[in-house]
C-alpha positions in Angstrom: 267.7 -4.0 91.7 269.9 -3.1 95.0 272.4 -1.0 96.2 275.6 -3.2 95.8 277.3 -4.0 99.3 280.1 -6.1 101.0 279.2 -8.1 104.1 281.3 -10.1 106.6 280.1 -13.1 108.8 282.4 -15.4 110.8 282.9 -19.0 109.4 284.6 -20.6 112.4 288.3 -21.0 113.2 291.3 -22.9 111.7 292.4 -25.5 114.2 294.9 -23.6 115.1 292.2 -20.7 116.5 293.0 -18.3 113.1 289.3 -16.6 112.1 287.8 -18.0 109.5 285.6 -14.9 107.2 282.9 -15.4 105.2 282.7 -12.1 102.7 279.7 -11.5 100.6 279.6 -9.8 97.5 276.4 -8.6 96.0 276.4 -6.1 93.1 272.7 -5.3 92.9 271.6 -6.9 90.0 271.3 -10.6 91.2 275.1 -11.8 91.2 276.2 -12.6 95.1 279.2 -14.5 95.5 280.2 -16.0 99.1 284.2 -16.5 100.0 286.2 -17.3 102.9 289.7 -17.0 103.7 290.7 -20.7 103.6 292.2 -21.4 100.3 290.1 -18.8 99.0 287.2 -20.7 98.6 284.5 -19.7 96.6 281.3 -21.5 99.3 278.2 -20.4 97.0 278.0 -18.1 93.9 274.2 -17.0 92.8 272.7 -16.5 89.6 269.5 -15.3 88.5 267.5 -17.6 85.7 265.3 -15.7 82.6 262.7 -15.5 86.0 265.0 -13.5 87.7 265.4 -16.6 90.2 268.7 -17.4 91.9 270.2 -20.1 92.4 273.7 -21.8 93.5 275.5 -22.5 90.8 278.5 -23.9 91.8 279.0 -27.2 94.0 279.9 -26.3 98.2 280.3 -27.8 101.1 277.9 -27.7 104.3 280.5 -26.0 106.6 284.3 -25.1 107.5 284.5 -28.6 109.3 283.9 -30.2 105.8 286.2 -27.8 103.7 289.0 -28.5 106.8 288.5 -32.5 105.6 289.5 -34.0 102.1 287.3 -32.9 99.0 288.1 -32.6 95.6 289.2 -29.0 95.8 286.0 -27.5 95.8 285.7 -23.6 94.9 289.3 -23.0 95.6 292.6 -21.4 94.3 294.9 -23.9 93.5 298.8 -23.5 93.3 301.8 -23.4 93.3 300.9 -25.1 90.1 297.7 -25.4 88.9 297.3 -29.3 87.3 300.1 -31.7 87.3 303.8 -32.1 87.1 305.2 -35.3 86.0 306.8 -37.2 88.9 306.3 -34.0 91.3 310.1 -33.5 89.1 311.4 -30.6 87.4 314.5 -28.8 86.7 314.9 -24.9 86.7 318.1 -23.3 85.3 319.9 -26.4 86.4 318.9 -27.0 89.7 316.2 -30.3 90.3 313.7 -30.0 92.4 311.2 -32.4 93.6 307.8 -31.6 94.5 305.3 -33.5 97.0 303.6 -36.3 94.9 300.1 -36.3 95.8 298.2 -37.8 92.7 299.9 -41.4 92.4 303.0 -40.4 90.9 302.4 -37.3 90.1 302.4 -33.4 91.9 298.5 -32.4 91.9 297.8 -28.4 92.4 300.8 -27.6 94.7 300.7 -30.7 97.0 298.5 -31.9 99.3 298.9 -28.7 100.9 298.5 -26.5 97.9 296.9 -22.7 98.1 293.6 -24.3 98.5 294.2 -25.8 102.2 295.9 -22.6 103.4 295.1 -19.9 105.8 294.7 -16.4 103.4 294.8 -12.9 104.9 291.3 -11.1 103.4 290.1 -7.6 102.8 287.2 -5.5 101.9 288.6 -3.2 98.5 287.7 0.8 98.7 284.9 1.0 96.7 285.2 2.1 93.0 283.2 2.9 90.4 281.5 0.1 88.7 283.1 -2.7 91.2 283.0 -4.8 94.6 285.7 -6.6 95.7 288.0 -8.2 98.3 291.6 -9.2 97.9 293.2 -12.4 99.5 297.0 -12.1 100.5 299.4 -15.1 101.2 302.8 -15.3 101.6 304.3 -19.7 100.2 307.7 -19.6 101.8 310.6 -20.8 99.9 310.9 -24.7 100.0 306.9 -25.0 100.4 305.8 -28.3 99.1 309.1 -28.6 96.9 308.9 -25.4 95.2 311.7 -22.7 95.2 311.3 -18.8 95.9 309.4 -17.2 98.7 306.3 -16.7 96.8 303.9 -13.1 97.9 300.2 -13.1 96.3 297.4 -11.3 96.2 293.9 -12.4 94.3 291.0 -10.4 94.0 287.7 -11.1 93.3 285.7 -8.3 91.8 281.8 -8.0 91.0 280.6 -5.6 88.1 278.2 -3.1 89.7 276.8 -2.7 85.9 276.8 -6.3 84.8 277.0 -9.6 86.0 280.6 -10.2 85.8 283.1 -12.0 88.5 286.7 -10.9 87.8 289.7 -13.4 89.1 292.7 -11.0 89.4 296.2 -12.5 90.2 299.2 -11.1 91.0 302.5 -12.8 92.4 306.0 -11.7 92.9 309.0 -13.7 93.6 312.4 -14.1 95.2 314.4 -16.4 93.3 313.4 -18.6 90.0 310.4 -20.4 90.5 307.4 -21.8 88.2 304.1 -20.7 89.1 300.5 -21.7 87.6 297.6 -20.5 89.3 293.9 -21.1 89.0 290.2 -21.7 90.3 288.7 -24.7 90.4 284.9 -24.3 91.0 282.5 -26.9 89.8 279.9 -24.8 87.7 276.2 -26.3 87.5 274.4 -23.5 86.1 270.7 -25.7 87.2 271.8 -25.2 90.6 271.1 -28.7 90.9 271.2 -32.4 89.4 273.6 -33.5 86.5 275.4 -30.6 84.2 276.0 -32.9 81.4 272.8 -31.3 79.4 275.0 -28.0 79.6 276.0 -26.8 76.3 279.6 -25.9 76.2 281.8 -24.0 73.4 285.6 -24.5 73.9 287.1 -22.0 71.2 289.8 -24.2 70.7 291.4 -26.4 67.4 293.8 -28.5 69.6 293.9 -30.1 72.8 296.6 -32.3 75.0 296.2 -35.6 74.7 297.2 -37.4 78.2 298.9 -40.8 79.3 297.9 -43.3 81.9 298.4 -40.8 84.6 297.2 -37.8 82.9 300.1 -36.8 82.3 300.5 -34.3 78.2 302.0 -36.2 75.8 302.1 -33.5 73.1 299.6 -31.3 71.0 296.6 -32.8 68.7 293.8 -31.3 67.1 290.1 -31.3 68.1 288.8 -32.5 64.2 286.7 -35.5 64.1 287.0 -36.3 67.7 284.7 -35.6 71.1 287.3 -33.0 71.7 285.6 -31.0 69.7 283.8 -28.4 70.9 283.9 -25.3 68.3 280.6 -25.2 68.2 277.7 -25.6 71.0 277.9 -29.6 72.1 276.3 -31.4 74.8 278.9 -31.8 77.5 277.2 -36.1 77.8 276.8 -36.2 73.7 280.0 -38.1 73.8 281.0 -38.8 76.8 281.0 -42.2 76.8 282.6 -43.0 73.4 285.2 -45.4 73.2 287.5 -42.9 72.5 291.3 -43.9 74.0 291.5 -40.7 75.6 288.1 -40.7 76.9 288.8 -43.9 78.4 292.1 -42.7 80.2 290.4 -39.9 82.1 287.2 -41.5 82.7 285.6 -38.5 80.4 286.9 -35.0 80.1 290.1 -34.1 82.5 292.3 -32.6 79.4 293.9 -28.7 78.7 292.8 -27.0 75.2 294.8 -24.8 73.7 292.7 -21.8 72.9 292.7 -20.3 69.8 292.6 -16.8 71.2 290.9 -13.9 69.6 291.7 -11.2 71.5 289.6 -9.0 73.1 290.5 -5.6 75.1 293.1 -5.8 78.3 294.6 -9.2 76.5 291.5 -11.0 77.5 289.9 -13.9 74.8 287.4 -16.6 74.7 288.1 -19.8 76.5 284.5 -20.9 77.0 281.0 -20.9 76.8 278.3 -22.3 79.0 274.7 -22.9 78.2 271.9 -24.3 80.6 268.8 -23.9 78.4 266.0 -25.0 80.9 267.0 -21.9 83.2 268.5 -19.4 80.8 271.6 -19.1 82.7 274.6 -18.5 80.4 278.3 -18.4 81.5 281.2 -17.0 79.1 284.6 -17.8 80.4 287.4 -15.1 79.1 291.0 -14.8 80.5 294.7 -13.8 79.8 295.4 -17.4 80.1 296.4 -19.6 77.5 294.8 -22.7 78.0 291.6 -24.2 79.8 291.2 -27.2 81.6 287.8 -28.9 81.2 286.8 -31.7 83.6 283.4 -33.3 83.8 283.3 -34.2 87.5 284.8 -37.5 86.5 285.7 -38.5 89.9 282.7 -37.5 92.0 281.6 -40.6 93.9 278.7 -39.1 96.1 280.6 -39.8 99.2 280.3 -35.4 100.5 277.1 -34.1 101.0 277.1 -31.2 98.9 275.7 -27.3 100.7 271.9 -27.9 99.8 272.3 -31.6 101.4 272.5 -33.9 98.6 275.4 -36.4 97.1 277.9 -35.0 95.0 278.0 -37.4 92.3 279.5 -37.9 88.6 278.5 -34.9 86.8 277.0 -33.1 88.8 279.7 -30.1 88.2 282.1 -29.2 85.8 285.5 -27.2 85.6 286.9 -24.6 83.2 290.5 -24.0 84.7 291.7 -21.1 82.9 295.1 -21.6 83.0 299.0 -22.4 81.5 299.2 -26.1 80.6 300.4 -28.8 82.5 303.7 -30.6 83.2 304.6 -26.8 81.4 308.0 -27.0 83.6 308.6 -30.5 81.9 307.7 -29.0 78.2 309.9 -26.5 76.7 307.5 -26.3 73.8 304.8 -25.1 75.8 304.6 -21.5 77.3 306.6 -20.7 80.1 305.6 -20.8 83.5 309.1 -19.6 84.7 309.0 -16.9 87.1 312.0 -14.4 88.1 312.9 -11.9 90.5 312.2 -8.5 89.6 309.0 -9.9 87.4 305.3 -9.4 88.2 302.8 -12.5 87.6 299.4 -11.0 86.5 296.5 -13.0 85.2 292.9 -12.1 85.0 289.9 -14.8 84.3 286.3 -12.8 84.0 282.6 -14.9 84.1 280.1 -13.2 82.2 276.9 -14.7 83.1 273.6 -13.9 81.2 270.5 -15.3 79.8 269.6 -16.9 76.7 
């Protein structure tokens, strides 16, 4: 054990000559996480094993020259909308609006220049009892990639000082009507290294959205009898490649489940739980959100070089996006993602990490 502390480091400059900041968080008992002020990214976040060992377990990039270049949204907050829209289309108390298309036919994350591509102010927090932090602070102006509202955020990350615990905080306030979804998209590996598909992964969920062609919800179904199904502890490559329709459509797992919810204290539940036996490392997943996003590094083709040096290939991470579900806008049966003037957006997404 250590006496927590917050470190800064330059990370280079936007092309545009804006500073790029590297924060480190350590909270004395083996958690460090690594963050810089472009799209919030999270570059490294360390673990101990049952050894006490740490290790990287989430996929990076070597430097800010690759995070400046396309990648699959590594470590980043993503928004205005977190997952798709149908068409980039939706309409909001009459009006239509249409969003940059940026996934075939469809709105991806915000764009192609969603909240993960953009410059983020970033501070150290006061220090408080039994937390680290830093806060990240944009401003999306009204009009920004389609969307409506001039949009002011702040996200924090926090480390527990007496547990190893990384707390997502969001908080967003608007000018005029908009929809809003916001989420982080790390790719966990709790190995550190190599495939994730030997992970065991709980989803405390009894129904899931079933996608189209483009990935696109068609409705509600439940989990029973299908590799959807994840109640109980599962192999994440048990059944990945079953002929399944659905499992054919997204290449594996890219789908939202709809959490069951049992609630916990400040609104927080279960979405999911994480198991690398080998190492010990365990990850629960619990959030005000409604929904999680799982996706097995379908689309990984090895072609970035990942921060240790090697390929990033199929598998090799996976996503739990807490979140609202996609196309919500285009769903009326599904919760609202509306958001007015006057209201406040909060959301909160805590990993607990531990050992087996």
């Amino acid at each position: 054990m250590s006496e927590p502390r917050i470190s800064q480091r330059s990370y280079g400059r936007m092309p545009d000559g804006r500073p790029v900041i590297e924060y480190t968080l350590d909270n004395g008992l083996g958690l460090r996480l690594q963050a810089i002020n472009l799209g919030g990214i999270v570059t490294a976040l360390l673990v101990p094993d049952r050894q006490g060992r740490a290790a990287n377990v989430v996929l990076g990039l070597p430097d800010l020259a690759a995070y400046l270049g396309p990648h699959p949204h590594l470590g980043t907050i993503v928004g205005r909308f977190a997952n798709r829209i149908a068409a980039g289309r939706f309409e909001l108390d009459g009006q239509a609006y249409q969003l940059a298309l940026n996934d075939g036919q469809n709105s991806l994350h915000g764009g192609a220049q969603g909240f993960g591509r953009r410059f983020w102010s970033i501070y150290a927090l006061p220090g408080e009892p039994g937390r680290i932090g830093i806060e990240l602070r944009h401003v999306s102006a009204h009009g920004d990639e389609g969307y409506p509202g001039e949009l002011r955020l702040a996200v924090r990350y926090e480390l527990s000082t007496t547990a190893n615990t990384w707390r997502i905080g969001y908080r967003a306030e608007t000018d005029r009507p908009t929809v809003l979804n916001l989420s982080h998209h790390d790719y966990f590996n709790l190995a550190g290294e190599g495939s994730a598909m030997a992970h065991r992964l709980t989803l405390p969920a009894s129904r899931y959205c079933p996608v189209d062609a483009s990935l696109i919800p068609t409705g509600l179904a439940e989990v029973e009898g299908t590799p959807f199904d994840f109640r109980q502890p599962m192999p994440i490559g048990e059944r990945i490649r079953d002929g399944h329709a659905q499992m054919l459509a997204a290449r594996g797992y890219d789908h939202n489940w709809v959490l069951d919810r049992a609630q916990e204290r400040d609104g927080l539940a279960l979405a999911a739980r994480l198991v690398h036996e080998a190492s010990g490392r365990t990850m629960e997943v619990h959030t005000t959100e409604p929904g999680v996003q799982f996706y097995s590094g379908n689309f990984l083709d090895g072609s970035l070089l990942g921060s240790g040096g090697a390929a990033i290939r199929q598998g090799d991470g996976l996503c739990l996006e807490t979140q609202h579900f996609p196309d919500s806008p285009n769903r009326p049966e599904f919760p609202s993602t509306v958001l007015r003037p006057g209201e406040v957006f909060r959301s909160v997404t805590e990993h607990r990490f531990g050992i087996a």
